[in-house]
FIKOL-460356 format. One record per residue (C-alpha): x, y, z; residue number from 1. Coordinates in steps of 0.1 Angstrom, whole numbers, plus 5000, padded with zeros to 4 digits. Layout:
<nodes>
    u    v    w num
    X    Y    Z NUM
...
</nodes>
This chain:
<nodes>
    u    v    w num
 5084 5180 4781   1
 5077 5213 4792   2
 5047 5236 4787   3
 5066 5259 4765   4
 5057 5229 4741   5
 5018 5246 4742   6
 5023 5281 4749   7
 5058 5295 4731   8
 5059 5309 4700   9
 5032 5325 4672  10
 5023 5289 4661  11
 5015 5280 4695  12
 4981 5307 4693  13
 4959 5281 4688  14
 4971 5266 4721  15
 4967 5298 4738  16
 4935 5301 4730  17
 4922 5272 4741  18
 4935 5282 4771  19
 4917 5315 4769  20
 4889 5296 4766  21
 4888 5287 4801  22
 4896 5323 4815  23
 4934 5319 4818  24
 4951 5350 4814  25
 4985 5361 4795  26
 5005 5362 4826  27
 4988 5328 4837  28
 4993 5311 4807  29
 5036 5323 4807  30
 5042 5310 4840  31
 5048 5272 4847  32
 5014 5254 4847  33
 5021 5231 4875  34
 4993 5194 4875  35
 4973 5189 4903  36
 4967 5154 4904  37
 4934 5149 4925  38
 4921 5120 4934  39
 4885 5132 4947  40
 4854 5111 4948  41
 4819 5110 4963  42
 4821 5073 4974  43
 4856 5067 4995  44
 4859 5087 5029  45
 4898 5092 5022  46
 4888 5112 4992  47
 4856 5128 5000  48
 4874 5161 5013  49
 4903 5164 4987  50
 4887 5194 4972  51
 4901 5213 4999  52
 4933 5195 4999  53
 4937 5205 4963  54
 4926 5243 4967  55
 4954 5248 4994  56
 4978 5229 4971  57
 4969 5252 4945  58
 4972 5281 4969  59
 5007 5272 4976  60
 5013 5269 4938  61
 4999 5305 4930  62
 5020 5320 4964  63
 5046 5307 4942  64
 5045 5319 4912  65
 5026 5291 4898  66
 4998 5287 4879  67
 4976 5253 4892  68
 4955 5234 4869  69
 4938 5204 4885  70
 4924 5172 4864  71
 4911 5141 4883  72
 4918 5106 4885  73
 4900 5076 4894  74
 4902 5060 4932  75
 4888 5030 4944  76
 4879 5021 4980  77
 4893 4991 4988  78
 4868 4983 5021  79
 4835 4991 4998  80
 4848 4969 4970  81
 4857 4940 4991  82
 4837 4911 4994  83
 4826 4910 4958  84
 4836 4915 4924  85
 4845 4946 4929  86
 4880 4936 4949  87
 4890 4923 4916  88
 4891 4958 4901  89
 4912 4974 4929  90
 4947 4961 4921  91
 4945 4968 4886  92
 4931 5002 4888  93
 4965 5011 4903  94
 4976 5005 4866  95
 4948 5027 4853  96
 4958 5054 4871  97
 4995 5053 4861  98
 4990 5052 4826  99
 4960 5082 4828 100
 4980 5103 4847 101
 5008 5095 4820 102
 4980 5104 4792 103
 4969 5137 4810 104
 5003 5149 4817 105
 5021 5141 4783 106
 4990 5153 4764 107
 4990 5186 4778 108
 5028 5192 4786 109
 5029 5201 4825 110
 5059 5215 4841 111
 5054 5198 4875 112
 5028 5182 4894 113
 5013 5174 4928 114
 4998 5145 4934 115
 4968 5141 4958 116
 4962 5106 4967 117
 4946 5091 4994 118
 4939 5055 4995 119
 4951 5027 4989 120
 4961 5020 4950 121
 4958 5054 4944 122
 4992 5067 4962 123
 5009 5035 4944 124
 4992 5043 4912 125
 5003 5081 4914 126
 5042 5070 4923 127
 5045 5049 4896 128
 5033 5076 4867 129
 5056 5102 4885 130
 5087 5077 4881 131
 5073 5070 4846 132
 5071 5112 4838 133
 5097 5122 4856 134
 5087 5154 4861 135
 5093 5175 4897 136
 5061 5161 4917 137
 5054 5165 4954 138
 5030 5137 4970 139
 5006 5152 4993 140
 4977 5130 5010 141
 4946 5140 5025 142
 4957 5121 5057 143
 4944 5092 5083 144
 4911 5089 5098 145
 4907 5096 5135 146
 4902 5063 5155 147
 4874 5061 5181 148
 4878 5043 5214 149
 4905 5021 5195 150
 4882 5013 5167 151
 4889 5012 5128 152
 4874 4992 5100 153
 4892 4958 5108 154
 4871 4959 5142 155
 4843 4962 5121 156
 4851 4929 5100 157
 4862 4911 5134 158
 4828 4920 5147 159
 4810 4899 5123 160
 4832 4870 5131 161
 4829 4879 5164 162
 4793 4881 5161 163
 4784 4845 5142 164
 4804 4833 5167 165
 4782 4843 5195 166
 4804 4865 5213 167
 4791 4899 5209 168
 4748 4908 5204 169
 4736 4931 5177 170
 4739 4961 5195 171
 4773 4960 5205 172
 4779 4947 5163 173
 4759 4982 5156 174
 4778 5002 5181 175
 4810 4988 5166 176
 4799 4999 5127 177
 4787 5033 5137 178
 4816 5045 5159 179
 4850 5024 5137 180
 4847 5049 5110 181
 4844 5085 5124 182
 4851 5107 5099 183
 4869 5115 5063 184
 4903 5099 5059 185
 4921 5069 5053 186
 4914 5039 5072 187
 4933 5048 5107 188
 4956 5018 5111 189
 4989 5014 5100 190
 4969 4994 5069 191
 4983 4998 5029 192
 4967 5036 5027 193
 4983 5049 5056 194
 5015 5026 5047 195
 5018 5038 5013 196
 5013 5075 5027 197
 5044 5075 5054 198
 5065 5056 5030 199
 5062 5084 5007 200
 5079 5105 5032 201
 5105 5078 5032 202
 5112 5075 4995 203
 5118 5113 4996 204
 5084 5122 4975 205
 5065 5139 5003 206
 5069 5163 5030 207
 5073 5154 5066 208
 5038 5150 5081 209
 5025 5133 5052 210
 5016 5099 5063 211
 5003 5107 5097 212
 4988 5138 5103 213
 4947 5133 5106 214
 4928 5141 5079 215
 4910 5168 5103 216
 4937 5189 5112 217
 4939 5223 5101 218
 4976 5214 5097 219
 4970 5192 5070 220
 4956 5221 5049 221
 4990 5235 5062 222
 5009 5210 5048 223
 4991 5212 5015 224
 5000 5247 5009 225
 5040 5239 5015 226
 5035 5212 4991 227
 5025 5236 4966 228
 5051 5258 4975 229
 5075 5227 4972 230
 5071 5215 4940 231
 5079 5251 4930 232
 5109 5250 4943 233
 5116 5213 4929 234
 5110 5228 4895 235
 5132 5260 4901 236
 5161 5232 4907 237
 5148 5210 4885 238
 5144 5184 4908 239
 5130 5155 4896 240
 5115 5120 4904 241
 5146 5105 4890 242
 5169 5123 4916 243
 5148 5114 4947 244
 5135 5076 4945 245
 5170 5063 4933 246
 5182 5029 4945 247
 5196 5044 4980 248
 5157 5061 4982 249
 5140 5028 4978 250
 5160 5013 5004 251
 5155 5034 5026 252
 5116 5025 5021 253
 5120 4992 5028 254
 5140 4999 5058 255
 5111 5023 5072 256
 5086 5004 5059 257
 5098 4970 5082 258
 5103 4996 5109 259
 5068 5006 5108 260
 5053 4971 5104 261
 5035 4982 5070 262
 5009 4966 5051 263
 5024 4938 5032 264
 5008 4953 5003 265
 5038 4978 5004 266
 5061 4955 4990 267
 5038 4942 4959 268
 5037 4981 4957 269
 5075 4991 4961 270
 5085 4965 4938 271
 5059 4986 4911 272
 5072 5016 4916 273
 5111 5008 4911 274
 5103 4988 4878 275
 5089 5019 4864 276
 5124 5036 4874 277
 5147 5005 4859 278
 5155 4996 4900 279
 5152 4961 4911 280
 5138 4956 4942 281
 5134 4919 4949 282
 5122 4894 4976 283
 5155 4886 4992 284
 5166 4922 4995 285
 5137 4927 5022 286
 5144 4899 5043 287
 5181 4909 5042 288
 5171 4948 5055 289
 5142 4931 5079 290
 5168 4913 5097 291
 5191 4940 5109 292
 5162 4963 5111 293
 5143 4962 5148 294
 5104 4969 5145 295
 5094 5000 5166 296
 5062 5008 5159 297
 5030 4981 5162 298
 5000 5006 5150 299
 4967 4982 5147 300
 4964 4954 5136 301
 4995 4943 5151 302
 4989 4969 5187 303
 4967 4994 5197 304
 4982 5025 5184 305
 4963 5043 5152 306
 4983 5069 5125 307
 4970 5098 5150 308
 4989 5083 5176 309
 5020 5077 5154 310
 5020 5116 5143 311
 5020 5130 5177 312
 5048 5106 5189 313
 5069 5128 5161 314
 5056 5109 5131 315
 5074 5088 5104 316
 5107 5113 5104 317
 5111 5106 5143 318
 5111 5070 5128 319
 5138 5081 5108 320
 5158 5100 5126 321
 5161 5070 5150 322
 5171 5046 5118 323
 5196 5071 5109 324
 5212 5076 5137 325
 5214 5038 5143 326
 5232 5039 5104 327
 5204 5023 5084 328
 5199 5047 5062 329
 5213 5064 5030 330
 5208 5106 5046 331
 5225 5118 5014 332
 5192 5103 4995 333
 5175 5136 4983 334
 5137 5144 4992 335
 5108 5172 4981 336
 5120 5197 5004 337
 5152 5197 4981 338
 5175 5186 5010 339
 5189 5154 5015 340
 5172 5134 5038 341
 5200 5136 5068 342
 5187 5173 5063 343
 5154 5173 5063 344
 5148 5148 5094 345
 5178 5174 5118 346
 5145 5185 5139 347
 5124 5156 5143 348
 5131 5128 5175 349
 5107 5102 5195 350
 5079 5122 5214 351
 5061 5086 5232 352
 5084 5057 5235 353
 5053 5042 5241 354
 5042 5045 5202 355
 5074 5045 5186 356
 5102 5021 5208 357
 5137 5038 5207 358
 5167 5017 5185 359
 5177 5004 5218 360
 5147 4993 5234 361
 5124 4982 5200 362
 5096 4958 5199 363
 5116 4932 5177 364
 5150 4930 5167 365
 5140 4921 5139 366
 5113 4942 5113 367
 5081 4937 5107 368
 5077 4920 5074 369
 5091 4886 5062 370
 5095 4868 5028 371
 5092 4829 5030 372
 5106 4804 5007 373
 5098 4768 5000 374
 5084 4744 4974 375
 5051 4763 4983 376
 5064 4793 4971 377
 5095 4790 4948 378
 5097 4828 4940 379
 5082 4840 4978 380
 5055 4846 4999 381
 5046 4877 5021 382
 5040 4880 5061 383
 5038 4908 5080 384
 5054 4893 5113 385
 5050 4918 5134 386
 5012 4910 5134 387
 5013 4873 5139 388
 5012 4857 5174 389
 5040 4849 5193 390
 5027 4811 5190 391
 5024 4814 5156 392
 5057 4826 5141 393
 5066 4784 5138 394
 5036 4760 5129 395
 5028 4729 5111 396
 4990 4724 5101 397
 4969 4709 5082 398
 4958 4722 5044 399
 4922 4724 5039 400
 4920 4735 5000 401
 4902 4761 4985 402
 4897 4773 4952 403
 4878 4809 4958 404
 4880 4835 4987 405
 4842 4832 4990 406
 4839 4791 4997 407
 4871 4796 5027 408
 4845 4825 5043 409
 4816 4801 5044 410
 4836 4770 5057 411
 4853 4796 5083 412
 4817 4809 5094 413
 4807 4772 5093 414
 4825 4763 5116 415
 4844 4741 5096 416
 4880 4750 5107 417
 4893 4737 5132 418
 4926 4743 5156 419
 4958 4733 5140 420
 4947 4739 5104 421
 4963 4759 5074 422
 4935 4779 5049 423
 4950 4775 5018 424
 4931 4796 4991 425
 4942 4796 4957 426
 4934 4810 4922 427
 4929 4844 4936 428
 4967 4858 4921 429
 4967 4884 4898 430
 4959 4864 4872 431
 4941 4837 4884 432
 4919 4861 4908 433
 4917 4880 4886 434
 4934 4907 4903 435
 4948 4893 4933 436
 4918 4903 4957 437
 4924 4914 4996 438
 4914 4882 5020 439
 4901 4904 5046 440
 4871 4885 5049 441
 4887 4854 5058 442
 4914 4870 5082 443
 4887 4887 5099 444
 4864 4858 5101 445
 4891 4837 5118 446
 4903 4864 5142 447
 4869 4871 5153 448
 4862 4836 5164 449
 4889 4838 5182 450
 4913 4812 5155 451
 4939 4838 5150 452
 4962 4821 5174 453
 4957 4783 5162 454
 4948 4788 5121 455
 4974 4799 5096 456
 4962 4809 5056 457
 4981 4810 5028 458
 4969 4820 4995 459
 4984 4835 4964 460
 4960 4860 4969 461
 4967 4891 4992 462
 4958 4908 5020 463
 4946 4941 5035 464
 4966 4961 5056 465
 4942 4954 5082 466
 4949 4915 5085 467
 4967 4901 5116 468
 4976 4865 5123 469
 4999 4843 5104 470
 4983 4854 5071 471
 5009 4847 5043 472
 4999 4857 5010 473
 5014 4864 4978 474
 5025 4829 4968 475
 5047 4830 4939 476
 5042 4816 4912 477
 5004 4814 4916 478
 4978 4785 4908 479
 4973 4798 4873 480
 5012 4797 4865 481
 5010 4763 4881 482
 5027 4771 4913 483
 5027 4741 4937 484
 4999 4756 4956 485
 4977 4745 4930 486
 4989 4708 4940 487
 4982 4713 4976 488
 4955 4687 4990 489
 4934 4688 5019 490
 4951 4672 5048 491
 4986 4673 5035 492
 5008 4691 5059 493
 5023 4728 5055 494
 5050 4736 5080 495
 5058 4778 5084 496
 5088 4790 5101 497
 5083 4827 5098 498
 5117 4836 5116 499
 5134 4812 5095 500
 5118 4824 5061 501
 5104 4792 5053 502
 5071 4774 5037 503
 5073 4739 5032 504
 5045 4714 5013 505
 5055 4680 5033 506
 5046 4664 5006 507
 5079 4641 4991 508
 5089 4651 4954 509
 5078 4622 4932 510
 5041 4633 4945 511
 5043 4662 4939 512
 5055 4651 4902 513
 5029 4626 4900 514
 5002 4652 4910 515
 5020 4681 4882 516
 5014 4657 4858 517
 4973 4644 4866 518
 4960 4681 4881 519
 4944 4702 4858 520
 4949 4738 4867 521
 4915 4758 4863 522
 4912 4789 4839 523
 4888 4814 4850 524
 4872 4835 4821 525
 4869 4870 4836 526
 4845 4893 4822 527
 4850 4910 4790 528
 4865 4942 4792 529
 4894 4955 4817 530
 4897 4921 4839 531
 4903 4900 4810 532
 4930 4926 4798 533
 4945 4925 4827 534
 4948 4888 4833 535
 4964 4880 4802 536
 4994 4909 4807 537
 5000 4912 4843 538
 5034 4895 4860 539
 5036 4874 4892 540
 5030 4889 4926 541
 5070 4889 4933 542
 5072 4909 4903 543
 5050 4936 4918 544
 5021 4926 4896 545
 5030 4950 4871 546
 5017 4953 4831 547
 5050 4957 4810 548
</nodes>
């Protein structure tokens, strides 16, 4: 649908002047009115300074021959909602945002639109209502946080482990929380905002730069304006969402995205996006690009490197170019700059070996995330491997059971784990949750006393980009759908081999029956109201945890 559909024709006057209403002129109103898709707010630093991200974007637009009309969208920040019941609402305002954006757009017939997303859900949200619109769309983001003396907000939730466990005062816990968080931007790891952001660049749907230039940088405000100036060229060749993230596209993201060592949220959020295109993108197909795929960057959690440090190493197209000279990717897959992708990444090569490892010489042979099956999890369950402990890629442990994020936190900071055991927290999938909350808190808490190399966790839950150790989340199907890890017990034995994709209950078959058949599985009643929508629609984890 174009905008002619509001603006063509004498019994389109009443149209017109609604738009007169609000100042636009003749010649504004006959060129292409062209979406900006902001995602600003007052309570998340990645989106406190997307004003001016939008006004160069609209800049770019009007050089153009454009005329920009910006409407906003909700955004939620996943670090202030964690911890209570607000984590319940972040996954499933990704959902929310598709289908407003879809309402906005439809309702008042756009030509083409840029999307400004930031954090987390939002950048997922966003790609899944351009698939859904397919209209031309360029993704530009309002970039990464600087990092201070190493710091991001994962030090912050290590601190308070770190500090109940005696090993840092209150000063050096007040240092930490003042100096982890600098300064507008995403979160400055390589955690699910900044993961989602460079993978946008790999999908084709952003411009080079995207993902890992700071927030700060005047070059950001740069990069806005081309994106403006982009999608106008997008619509000149009609260009379209459904040329760019085809099957060879989403590919290519997985391959980048193991490359990188993303946020295992990136594959919940992958999957999401191709359903809304018709694609398939399923479990096995990552482990199958993970294992010819080497890992050549470790940006925290899994190393010390931040998203400022990845952008001046030559940022996610030096990544690429090193992929595609090494043949894993598709270069004829078209991008925003309406080149193909062999194109668009000709300039771009490794700047600090030390940041990003050359094909030759990478961290792992092998890429950063893996899927594990077992009786555990039938359908899958999510790692990102290149954050777990060289000690802890093969373990056998024992399960101590629970049945809410908040009771493993207080057993963690209780001192009630011990060496050699396996979290297992269940009934937090996106049903059960409801809304398949981050288990940050718990990660943290056992990283910061110091666990990380002798505990495992595994929940049907999920985790922030920000986790590291041998956090394995996802578990499909879920407690709610009666998934075996509803029939775990504590003391029973679960034995992970992360480089051999596997999760294994040792518990023997007619148990298991025996316990199917005398287990009740709980039903939480959410709230009234979104929640309780949500958790009577929403598919499995492995499914992307999408409403159909």
């Amino acid at each position: 649908m174009k905008s002619d559909a509001i603006k063509i024709g004498v019994e389109k006057a009443p149209h017109r002047s609604l738009l007169k209403a609000m100042g636009y002129t003749d010649g504004q109103i006959a060129k292409p009115i062209i979406g900006i898709v902001n995602s600003f707010n007052e309570i998340a630093p990645g989106h406190i300074h997307l004003q001016t991200i939008a006004r160069a974007a609209k800049d770019g637009v009007l050089q153009s021959g454009g005329t920009p009309v910006e409407f906003n969208v909700i955004g939620v920040c996943d670090g202030l909602s964690m911890g209570h019941i607000g984590m319940r609402y972040s996954l499933p305002s990704r959902e929310n945002i598709a289908d407003s954006v879809e309402c906005m757009v439809r309702a008042h017939a756009f030509d083409a639109l840029v999307f400004i997303p930031s954090c987390d859900k939002i950048v997922p949200g966003m790609l899944m209502a351009a698939a859904r619109l397919d209209l031309p769309s360029v993704f530009i983001s309002g970039g990464p946080m600087l990092s201070l003396d190493g710091l991001d907000l994962s030090s912050v939730f290590e601190a308070v482990g770190a500090h109940k466990a005696g090993k840092i005062d209150d000063a050096e816990l007040l240092r930490i929380e003042d100096n982890a968080c600098p300064g507008c931007g995403s979160c400055s790891g390589m955690f699910t905002a900044n993961s989602m952001n460079c993978l946008c660049e790999a999908l084709g749907m952003a411009l080079p730069g995207n993902g890992s230039m700071p927030a700060v940088y005047a070059g950001r405000l740069r990069l806005a304006k081309a994106a403006g100036e982009a999608v106008m060229r997008l619509f000149e060749k009609d260009i379209k969402p459904s040329d760019i993230m085809t099957h060879a596209a989403f590919r290519n993201a997985l391959t980048v995205d193991v490359a990188l060592g993303c946020s295992t949220n990136s594959v919940l959020h992958l999957i999401a996006i191709a359903y809304e295109r018709g694609i398939r993108v399923d479990l096995a197909m990552i482990n199958e690009i993970s294992a010819k795929t080497p890992t050549l960057c470790k940006l925290a959690p899994a190393g010390p490197y931040h998203a400022e440090d990845l952008f001046h190493a030559g940022g996610v197209y030096a990544v690429v170019r090193e992929l595609l000279n090494a043949g894993l990717l598709d270069g004829g897959a078209m991008t925003a700059l309406g080149v193909p992708l062999a194109s668009a990444a000709e300039s771009f090569a490794i700047k600090n070996t030390d940041v990003i490892k050359t094909f030759a010489d990478p961290y792992s042979r092998t890429g950063g995330l893996a899927v594990l099956f077992g009786n555990i999890a039938e359908n899958g369950a999510v790692v990102k491997r290149s954050a777990v402990r060289q000690e802890m890629l093969s373990f056998s442990g024992k399960a101590r059971v629970f049945d809410s994020e908040g009771e493993a936190i207080s057993a963690i900071y209780g001192g009630a784990i011990a060496k050699g055991d396996v979290v297992v927290i269940r009934y937090e999938g996106p049903a059960g949750g409801p809304g398949m909350p981050e288990m940050l808190g718990p990660t943290s808490a056992i990283a910061g006393m110091g666990l990380d190399g002798d505990v495992a966790l595994v929940t049907d839950g999920r985790f922030s980009g920000a986790t590291r150790g041998a956090a394995i989340g996802h578990v499909s199907p879920e407690a709610a759908a009666g998934g075996t890890i509803a029939y775990v017990h504590d003391g029973d034995t679960i034995k992970i081999d992360i480089e051999g994709n596997t999760i294994e209950l040792l518990v023997d078959s007619a148990e298991l029956e025996r316990r199917r058949q005398t287990t009740e599985i709980k039903k939480k009643n959410p709230p009234a109201g979104y929640l309780r929508r949500y958790a009577r629609n929403v598919l499995s984890a492995d499914k992307g945890a999408v409403i159909p």
